[in-house]
N, C-alpha and C positions, 0 to 999 in steps of 0.2 A: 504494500500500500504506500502511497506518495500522498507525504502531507505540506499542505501550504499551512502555516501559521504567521500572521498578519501582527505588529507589535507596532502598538503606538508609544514615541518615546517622546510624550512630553513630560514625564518624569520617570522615575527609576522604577516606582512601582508595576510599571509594564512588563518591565527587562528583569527583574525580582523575579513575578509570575513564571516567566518564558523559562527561564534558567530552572527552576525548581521543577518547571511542567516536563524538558526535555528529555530526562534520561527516562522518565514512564513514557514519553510517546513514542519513544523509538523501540519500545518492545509492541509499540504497533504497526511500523512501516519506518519506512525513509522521510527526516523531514526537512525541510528548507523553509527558513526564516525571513519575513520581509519586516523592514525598519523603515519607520516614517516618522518622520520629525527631529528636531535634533538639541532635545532637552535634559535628554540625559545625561548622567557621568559616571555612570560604573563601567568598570571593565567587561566588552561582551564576550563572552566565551560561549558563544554559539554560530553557528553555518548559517551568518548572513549571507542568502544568496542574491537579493534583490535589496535596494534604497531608497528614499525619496525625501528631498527634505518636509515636504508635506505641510502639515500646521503644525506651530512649534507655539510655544508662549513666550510672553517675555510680561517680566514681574517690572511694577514699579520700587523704589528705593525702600519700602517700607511696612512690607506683605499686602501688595493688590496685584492686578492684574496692570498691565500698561496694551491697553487697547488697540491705541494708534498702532503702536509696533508690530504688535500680532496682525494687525489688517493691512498695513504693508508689506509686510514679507509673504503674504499670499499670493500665489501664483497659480489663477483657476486655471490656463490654457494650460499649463507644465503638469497643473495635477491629472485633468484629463487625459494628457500626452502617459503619464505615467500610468495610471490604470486601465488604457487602454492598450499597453506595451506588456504586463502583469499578462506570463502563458498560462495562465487559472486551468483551463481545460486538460494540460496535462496531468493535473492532481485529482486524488482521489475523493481528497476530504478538504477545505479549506475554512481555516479555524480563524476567526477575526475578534482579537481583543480591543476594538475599540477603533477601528482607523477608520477613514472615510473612506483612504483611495481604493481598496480592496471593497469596501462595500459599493464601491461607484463601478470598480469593475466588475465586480459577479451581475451589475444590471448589465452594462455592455454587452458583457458577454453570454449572458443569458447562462450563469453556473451559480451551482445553490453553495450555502456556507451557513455555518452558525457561528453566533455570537456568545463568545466565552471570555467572561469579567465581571467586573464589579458594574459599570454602567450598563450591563446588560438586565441588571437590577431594576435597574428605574423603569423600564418596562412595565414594571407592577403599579398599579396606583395606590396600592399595599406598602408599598415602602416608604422611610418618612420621609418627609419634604418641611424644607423651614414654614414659620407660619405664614410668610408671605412669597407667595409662589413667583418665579422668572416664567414671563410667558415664553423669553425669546431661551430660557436656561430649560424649560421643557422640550422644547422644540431639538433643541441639540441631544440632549441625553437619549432623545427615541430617534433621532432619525438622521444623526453627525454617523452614524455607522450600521443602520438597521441591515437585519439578514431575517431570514426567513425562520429560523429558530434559533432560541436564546435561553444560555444556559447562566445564569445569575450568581454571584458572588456577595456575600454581606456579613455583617456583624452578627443574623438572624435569621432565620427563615420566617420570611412576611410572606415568601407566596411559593404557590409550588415547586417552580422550579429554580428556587432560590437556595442556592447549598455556602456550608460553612467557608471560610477565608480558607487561599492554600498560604500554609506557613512554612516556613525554608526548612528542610530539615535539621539545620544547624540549630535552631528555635526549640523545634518539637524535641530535640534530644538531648538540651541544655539541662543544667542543673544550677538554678538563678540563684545567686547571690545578692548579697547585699551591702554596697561599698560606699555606699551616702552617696555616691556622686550623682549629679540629674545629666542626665543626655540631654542634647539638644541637636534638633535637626528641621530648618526652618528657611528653605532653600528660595523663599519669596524676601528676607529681610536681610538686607546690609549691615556690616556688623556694628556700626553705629548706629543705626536704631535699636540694639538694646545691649550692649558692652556697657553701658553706663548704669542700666537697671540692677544684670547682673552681679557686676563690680559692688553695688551696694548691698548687696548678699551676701558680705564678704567671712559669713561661715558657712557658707555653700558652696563647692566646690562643680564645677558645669565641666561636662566635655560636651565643645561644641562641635559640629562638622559644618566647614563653611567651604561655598565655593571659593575657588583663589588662594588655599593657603596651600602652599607645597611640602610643610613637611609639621610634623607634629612638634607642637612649642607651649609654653605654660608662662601666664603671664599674671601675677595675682593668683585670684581663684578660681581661673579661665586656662583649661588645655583645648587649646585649638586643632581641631583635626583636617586632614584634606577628606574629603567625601571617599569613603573607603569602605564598601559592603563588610570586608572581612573585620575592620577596625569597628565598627558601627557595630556590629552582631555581639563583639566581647563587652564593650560601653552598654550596651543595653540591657544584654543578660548579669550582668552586677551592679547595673544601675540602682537607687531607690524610686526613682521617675524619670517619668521622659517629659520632654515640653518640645509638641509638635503641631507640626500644618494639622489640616482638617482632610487631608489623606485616608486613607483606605486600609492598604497592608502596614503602615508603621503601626497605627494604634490596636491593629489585628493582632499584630505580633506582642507589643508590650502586655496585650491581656492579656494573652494564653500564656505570659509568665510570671501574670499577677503583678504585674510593675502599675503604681502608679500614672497616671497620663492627662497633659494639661494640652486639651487641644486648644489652634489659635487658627481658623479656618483662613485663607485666603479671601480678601476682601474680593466682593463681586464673582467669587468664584461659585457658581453654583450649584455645582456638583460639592465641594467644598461644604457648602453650608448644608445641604441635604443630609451629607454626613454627619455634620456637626449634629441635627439635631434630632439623629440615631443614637449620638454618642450619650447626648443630652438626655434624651428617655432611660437610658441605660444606666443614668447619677454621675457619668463621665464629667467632669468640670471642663464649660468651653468657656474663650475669651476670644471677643470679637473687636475689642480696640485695645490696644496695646499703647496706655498713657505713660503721666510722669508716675502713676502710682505701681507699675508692671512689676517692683520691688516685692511692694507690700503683697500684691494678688498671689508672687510665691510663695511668700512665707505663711499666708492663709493655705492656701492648696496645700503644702507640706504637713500644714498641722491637724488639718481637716481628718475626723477620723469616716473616708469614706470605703464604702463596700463595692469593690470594682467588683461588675459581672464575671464570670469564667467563661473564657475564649476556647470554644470549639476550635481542631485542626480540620481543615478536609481531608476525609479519605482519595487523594488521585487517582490510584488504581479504579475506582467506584465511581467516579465522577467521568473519568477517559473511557470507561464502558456505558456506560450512559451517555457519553455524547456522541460517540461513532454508533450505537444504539439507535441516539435521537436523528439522528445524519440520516443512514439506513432508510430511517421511518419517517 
């Protein structure tokens, strides 16, 4: 069997999934990788066989989104030029976690695909949504990548076909400690929008992961890290907290090891805030502006005695039979 698998990389969470997903799909055929966008920073240690820069984000200085930028570096005739170029027909299964240009090609070309991830979720009107709904933030999460079936990712099973988070196996077969340090990984904010907050925490000790910094350094009660999966996994798993975006698999992973978690969602992101207010029903502490008081809100959150939900693993084995299953049928 020949598989296409379709990865959107406007953050790492994609490229996380792919890598965990790989070595169970290849005891179902041969597979080949396509990469669209170009927001990622981890190392890919997978058989990219196709590229595109596709839609990428670009964050303003201070956790939003920066609009203008995203809407210029769009290129609709190059996107079409590209998913019209995608040999889809060769494969046997094509699996799409979130892109558009694979979902613009399987209509070209008239070739079926499901959709497997986390926004394949919001499909459900079961799943939660901030109290004040994006008409234009609906419209992208059902139809920025639709396929013909969709197999769902989340915190919870809201709707049928909605299954648990896939967590790294480094995660699932960790033995969490507890070293008081708080992680941070917060890839919308420059380090001077909160180095000053931090720094007034100064018996809290942070390891942050920041884009730009090249090698690991400690400065106060700040160890700055370069964005590093394998460095990130050890920080996490002996973390006492983490303090992160409104993402998907970071706060997936810190529950299933019982860690603490202060999410801070991406302003105007609204996938972002849909999560956030998953995380919210769940007694998760969010923060949606980040002031001069951002000191205090940790020292609250630290001392806060709260009862974090327990984070289901996905079964993959069970989940990759189920969707070449769902394929099939």
């Amino acid at each position: 069997m020949k598989i296409f698998y379709a990865i959107q990389a406007t953050g790492n969470g994609h490229i996380s999934r792919a890598t965990q997903l790989y070595p169970y799909l290849q005891k179902f055929g041969e597979v080949d990788f396509f990469l669209s966008g170009s927001n990622a920073s981890l190392d890919l240690k997978l058989p990219i066989q196709y590229k595109s820069k596709g839609c990428s984000l670009h964050y303003s200085r201070c956790g939003g989104l920066n609009y203008w930028e995203i809407a210029k570096n769009i290129r609709p005739r190059q996107i079409y030029k590209d998913a019209d170029a995608l040999p889809l027909k060769k494969y046997d299964v094509i699996i799409n976690d979130f892109d558009s240009i694979t979902s613009l090609a399987c209509k070209i070309q008239k070739v079926h695909s499901v959709q497997l991830g986390h926004q394949a979720s919001f499909i459900s009107p079961k799943t939660p949504r901030p109290e004040k709904k994006s008409i234009m933030g609906e419209m992208i999460l059902k139809h920025y990548a639709s396929a013909p079936k969709n197999i769902g990712l989340h915190f919870e099973k809201y709707d049928s076909f909605i299954l648990p988070p896939i967590i790294k196996d480094e995660i699932v077969q960790a033995q969490p400690t507890n070293l008081k340090h708080i992680s941070v990984y917060l890839p919308s904010f420059d380090k001077d929008c909160l180095e000053k907050a931090f720094n007034k925490v100064s018996d809290i000790h942070f390891h942050w992961f920041l884009q730009g910094i090249e090698f690991k350094h400690t400065i106060g009660n700040i160890t700055y890290f370069p964005v590093n999966q394998k460095k990130f996994n050890e920080s996490l798993i002996s973390c006492e907290g983490i303090i992160t975006g409104g993402g998907f698999e970071t706060p997936a992973e810190a529950l299933h090891l019982g860690k603490k978690v202060l999410s801070i969602p991406i302003k105007d992101h609204y996938e972002q805030e849909c999560n956030a207010a998953a995380l919210k029903k769940m007694g998760v502490p969010v923060v949606y502006e980040v002031g001069k008081n951002f000191d205090e809100i940790i020292k609250n959150w630290l001392n806060q005695n709260i009862i974090y939900p327990e984070m289901a693993a996905n079964n993959i084995q069970e989940t990759l039979e189920y969707l070449f299953d769902t394929y099939r049928n």
